[in-house]
C-alpha positions as CSV (number, residue, x, y, z in Angstrom):
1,X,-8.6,-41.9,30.7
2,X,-11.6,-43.6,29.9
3,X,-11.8,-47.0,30.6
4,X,-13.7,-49.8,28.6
5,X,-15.2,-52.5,31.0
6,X,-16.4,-56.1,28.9
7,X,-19.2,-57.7,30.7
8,X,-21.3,-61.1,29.8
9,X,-22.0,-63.9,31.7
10,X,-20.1,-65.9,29.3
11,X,-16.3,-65.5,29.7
12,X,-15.6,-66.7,26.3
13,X,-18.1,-63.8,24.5
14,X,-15.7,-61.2,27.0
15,X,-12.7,-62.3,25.6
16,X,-13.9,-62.1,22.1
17,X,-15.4,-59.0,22.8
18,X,-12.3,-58.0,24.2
19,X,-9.2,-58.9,21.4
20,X,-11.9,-56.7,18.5
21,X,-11.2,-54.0,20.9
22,X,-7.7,-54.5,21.7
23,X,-7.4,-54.9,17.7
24,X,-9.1,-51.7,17.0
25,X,-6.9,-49.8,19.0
26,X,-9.0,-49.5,22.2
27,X,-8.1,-50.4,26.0
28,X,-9.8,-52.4,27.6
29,X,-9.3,-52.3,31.6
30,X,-11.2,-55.4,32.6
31,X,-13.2,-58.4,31.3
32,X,-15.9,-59.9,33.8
33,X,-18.9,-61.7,34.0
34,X,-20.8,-60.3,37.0
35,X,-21.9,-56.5,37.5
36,X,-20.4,-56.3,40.7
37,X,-16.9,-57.0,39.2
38,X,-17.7,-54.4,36.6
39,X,-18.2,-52.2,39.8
40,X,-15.0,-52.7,41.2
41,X,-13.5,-51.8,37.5
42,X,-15.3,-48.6,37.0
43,X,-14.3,-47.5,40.3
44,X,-10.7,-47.1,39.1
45,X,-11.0,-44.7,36.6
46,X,-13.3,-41.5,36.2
47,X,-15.3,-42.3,33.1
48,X,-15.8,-45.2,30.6
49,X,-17.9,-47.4,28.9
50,X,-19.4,-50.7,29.5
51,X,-20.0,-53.3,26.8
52,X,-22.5,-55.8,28.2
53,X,-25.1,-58.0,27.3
54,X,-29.1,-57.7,28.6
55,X,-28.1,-60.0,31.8
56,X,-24.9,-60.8,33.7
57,X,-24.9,-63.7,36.5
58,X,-25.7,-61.5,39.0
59,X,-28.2,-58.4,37.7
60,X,-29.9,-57.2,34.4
61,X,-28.4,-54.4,32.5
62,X,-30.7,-52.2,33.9
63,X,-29.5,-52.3,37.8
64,X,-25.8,-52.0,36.3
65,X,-26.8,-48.9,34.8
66,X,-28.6,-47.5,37.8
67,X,-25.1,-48.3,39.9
68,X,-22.4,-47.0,37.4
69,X,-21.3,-43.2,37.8
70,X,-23.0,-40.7,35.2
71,X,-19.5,-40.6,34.0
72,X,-20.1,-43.7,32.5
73,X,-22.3,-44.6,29.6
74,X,-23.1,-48.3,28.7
75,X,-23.1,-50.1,24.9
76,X,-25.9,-53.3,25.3
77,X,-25.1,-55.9,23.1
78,X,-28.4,-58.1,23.5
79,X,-31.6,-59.0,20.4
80,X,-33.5,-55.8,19.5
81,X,-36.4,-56.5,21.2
82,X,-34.6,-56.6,25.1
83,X,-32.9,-53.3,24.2
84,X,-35.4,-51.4,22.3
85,X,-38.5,-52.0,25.3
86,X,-37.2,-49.5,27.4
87,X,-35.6,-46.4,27.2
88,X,-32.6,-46.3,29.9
89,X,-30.6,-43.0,29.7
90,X,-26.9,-43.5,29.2
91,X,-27.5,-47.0,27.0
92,X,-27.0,-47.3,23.3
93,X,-27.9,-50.8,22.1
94,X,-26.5,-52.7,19.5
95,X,-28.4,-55.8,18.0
96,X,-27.2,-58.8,17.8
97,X,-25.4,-61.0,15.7
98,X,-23.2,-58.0,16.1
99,X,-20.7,-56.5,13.3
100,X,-17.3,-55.8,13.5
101,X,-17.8,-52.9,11.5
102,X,-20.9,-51.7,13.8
103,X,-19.5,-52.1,16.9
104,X,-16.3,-50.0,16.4
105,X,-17.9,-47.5,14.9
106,X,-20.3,-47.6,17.8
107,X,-17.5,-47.6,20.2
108,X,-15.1,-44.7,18.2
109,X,-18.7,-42.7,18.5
110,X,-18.9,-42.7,22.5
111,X,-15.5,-42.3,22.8
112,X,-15.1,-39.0,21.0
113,X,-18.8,-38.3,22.6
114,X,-17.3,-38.9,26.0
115,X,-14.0,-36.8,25.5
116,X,-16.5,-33.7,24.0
117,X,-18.0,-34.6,27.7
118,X,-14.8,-34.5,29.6
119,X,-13.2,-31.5,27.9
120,X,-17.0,-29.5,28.3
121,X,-16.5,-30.0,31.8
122,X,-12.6,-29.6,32.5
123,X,-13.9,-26.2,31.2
124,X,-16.6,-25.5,33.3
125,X,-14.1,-26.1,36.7
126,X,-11.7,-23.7,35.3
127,X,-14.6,-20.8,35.1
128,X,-15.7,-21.2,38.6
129,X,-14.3,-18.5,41.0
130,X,-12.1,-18.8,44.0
131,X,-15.3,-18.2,46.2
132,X,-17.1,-21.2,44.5
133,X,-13.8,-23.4,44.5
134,X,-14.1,-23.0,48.4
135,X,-17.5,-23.6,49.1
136,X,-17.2,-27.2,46.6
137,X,-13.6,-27.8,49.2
138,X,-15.4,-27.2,52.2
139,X,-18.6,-29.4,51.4
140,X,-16.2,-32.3,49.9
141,X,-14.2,-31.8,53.8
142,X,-17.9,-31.7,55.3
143,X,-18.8,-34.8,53.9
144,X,-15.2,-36.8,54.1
145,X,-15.5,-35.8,58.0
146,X,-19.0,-36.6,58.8
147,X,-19.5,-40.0,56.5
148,X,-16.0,-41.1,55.9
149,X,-16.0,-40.7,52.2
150,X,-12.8,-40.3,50.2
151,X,-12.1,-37.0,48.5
152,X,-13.2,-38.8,44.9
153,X,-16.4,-40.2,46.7
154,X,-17.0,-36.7,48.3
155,X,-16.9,-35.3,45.1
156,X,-19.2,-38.1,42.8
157,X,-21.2,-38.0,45.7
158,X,-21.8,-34.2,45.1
159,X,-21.6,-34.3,41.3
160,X,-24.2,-37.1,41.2
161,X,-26.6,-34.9,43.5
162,X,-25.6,-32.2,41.3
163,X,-27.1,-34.0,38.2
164,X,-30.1,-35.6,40.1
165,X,-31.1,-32.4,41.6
166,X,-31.0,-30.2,38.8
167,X,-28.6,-27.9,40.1
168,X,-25.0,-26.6,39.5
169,X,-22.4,-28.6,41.7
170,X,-21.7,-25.1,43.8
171,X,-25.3,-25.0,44.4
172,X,-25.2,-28.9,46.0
173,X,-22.1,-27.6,47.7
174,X,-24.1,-24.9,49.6
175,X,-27.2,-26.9,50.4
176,X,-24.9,-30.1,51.8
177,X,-22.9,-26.9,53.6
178,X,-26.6,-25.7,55.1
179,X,-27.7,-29.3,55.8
180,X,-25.4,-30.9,57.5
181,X,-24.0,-27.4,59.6
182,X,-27.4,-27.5,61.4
């Protein structure tokens, strides 16, 4: 399921934010004001989206986006000229005063972009081999053991390396396999 986390520092833009979604069809699994409540959100689900504005009370859009999961993708709701300066991947940006029209459109779009996303790699875990399946199950028990992770944190922790490095998730698997057996 992919949840849809509201965040601005003003409660009242949330909840507006909030009932256009709810009315369009979508739902939303948490309104906040602060990024680190939008942390705690996006760590019950696998993927979503968060609808923010440039700055929250406690961090710019920015840092938000460094600390969400790849798995998540962000809609910035802020004036042109905060959005457009910088190029963060994962961010589309939405101008302000904001459209009905726009923003569900905006939001139907990332939605059916992140279900192409989830289905692509669904996919891709069905083709892997018993041998590969293995050597992912015994780095995920490696790193539960050794850094008290969960089996979900085991595996984001691997996926994200995955992504950062470059590499396949079984090839992560085998270098956190080499690493940490020494």
């Amino acid at each position: 399921m992919t949840g849809i986390i509201v965040v601005f520092p003003n409660k009242d833009n949330a909840t507006n934010i909030r009932n256009l979604l709810a009315r369009g069809g979508m739902d939303v699994i948490g309104v906040c004001s602060t990024g680190a409540q939008a942390m705690h959100y996006a760590d019950t689900v696998d993927d979503g989206i968060v609808v923010c504005g440039y700055r929250m009370k406690d961090m710019m859009y920015t840092q938000l986006r460094e600390y969400l999961p790849d798995s998540f993708e962000m809609l910035l709701i802020a004036s042109q000229d905060k959005w457009s300066s910088g190029d963060v991947e994962g961010v589309v940006g939405l101008s302000t005063p904001i459209k009905v029209y726009d923003l569900m459109n905006t939001m139907n779009m990332m939605l059916q972009s992140m279900d192409r996303k989830r289905k692509k790699r669904k996919k891709e875990a069905k083709n892997r081999d018993p041998k590969q399946q293995e050597t992912i199950r015994r780095a995920k028990e490696l790193l539960m053991e050794r850094n008290n992770m969960s089996e979900g944190e085991a595996h984001r922790y691997l996926q994200k390396n995955s992504m950062d490095s470059g590499t396949n998730m079984v090839e992560t698997a085998e270098m956190v396999l080499s690493i940490m057996a020494e």
